[in-house]
C-alpha positions in Angstrom: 1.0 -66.4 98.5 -0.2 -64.7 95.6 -3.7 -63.9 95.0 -5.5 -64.0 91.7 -7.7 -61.4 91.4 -10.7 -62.3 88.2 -12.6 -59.5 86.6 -16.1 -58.9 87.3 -18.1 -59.2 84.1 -18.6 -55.1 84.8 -15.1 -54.5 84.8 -14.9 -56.8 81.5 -17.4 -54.7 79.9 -15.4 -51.6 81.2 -12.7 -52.9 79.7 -14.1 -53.6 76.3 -15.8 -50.3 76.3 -12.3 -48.8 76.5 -11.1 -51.3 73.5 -8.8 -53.1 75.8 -8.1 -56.6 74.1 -7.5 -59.6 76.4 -5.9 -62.0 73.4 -2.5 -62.7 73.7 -0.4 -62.0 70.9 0.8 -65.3 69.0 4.4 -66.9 70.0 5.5 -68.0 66.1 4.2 -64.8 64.6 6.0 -62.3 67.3 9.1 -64.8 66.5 9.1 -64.4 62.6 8.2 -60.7 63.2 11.9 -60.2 65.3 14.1 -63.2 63.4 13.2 -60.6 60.2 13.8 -57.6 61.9 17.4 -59.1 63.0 18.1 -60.4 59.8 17.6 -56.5 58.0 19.3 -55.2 60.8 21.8 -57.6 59.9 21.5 -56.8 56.1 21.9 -53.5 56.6 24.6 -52.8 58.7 26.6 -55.8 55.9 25.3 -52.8 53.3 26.7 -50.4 55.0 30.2 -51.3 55.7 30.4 -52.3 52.3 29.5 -48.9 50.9 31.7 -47.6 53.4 34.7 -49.6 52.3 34.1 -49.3 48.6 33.9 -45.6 49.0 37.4 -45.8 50.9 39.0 -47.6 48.3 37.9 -45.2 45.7 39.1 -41.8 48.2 42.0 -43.7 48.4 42.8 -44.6 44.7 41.8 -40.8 44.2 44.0 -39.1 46.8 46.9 -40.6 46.6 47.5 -43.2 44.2 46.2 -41.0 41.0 48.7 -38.4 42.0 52.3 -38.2 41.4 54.6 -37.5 44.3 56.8 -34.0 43.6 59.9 -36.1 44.1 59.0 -38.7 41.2 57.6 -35.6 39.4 60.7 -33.9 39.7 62.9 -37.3 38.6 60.4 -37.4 35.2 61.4 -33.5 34.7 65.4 -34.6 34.7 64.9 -37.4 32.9 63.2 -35.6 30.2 65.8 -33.1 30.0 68.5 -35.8 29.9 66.5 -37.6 26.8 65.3 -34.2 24.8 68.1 -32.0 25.0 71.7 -31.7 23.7 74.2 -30.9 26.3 78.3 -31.7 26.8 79.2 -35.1 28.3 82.7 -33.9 29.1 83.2 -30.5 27.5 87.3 -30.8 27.8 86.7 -33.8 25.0 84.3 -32.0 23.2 82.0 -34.9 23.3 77.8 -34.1 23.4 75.3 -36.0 24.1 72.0 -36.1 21.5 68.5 -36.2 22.0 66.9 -39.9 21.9 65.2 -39.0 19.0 68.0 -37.6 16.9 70.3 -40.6 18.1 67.8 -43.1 17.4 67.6 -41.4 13.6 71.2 -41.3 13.3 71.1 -44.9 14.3 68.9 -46.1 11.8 70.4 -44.2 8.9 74.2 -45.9 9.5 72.3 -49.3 9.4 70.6 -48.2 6.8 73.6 -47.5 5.4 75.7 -50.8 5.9 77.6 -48.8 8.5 77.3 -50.4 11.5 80.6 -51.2 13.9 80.8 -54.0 16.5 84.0 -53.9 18.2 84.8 -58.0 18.3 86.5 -59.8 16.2 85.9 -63.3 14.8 86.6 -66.3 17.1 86.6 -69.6 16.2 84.2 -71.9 18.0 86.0 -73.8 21.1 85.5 -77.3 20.9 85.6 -79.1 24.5 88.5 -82.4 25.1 87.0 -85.0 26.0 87.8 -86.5 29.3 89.2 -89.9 29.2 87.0 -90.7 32.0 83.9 -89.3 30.4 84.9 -90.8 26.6 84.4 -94.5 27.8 81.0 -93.4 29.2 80.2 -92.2 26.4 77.8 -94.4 23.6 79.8 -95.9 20.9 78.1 -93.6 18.2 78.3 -90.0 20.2 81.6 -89.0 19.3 80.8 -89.6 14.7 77.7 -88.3 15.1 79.0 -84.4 15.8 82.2 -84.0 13.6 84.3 -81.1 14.9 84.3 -78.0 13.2 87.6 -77.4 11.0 90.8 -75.5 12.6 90.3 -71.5 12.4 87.0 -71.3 10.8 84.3 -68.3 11.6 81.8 -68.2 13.9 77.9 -69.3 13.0 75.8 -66.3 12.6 
């Protein structure tokens, strides 16, 4: 068994002498005192990671999505070439190819102009038979309401 020693009133004045304090500390106040230490641990280390991720994104967008590759760099270089220089398509037929900007010119002075070809020819509009199985399914006002276009006649523009 354990023995409980007390204090003799000299060894309590000792004590006090030496500013030793006998209260216990209070239960509810040591518990607020840690619940808000855990919660701003808790805040911070939420901070944190969130500065830590934000600033990864932005590294990230820097490095290597703000750049261009050398390969697409490369592709942009050909393809402005191909768009801003003259140069032979087939140099046996003599035929060149034109800068964008002098074709696009060239295009807008011939409509300018009235001179514009498209190669097709006017068709006249197909009109579809009927189906005898369709026609008597058909309401008894369909077929007056849309005349047919006449025989050989040009196309609606």
């Amino acid at each position: 068994m354990s023995e409980t020693k007390s204090l003799t009133p000299e060894q309590i004045a000792a004590l006090e002498k030496e500013g030793f304090d006998r209260n216990d500390p209070s239960g509810p106040w040591v518990l607020a005192f840690a619940a808000g230490i855990v919660f701003t641990l808790v805040l911070v280390v939420f901070a944190v990671d969130y500065l830590f991720q934000a600033t990864l994104d932005q590294n990230v967008n820097d490095s290597v999505l703000t750049q261009d590759s050398p390969e697409l760099q490369e592709i942009r270089t050909k393809e402005a070439e191909q768009l801003n220089h003259y140069r032979y398509a087939d140099a046996e037929k003599k035929s060149v190819r034109l800068p964008i900007d002098r074709a696009m010119d060239l295009f807008a002075a011939e409509a300018k102009a009235g001179k514009l070809f498209y190669p097709i020819k006017p068709t006249p509009v197909k009109v579809p038979e009927a189906d005898p199985a369709a026609a008597g399914a058909a309401p008894a006002g369909a077929a007056a309401a849309a005349p047919a276009p006449a025989a050989g006649a040009a196309p609606h523009k």
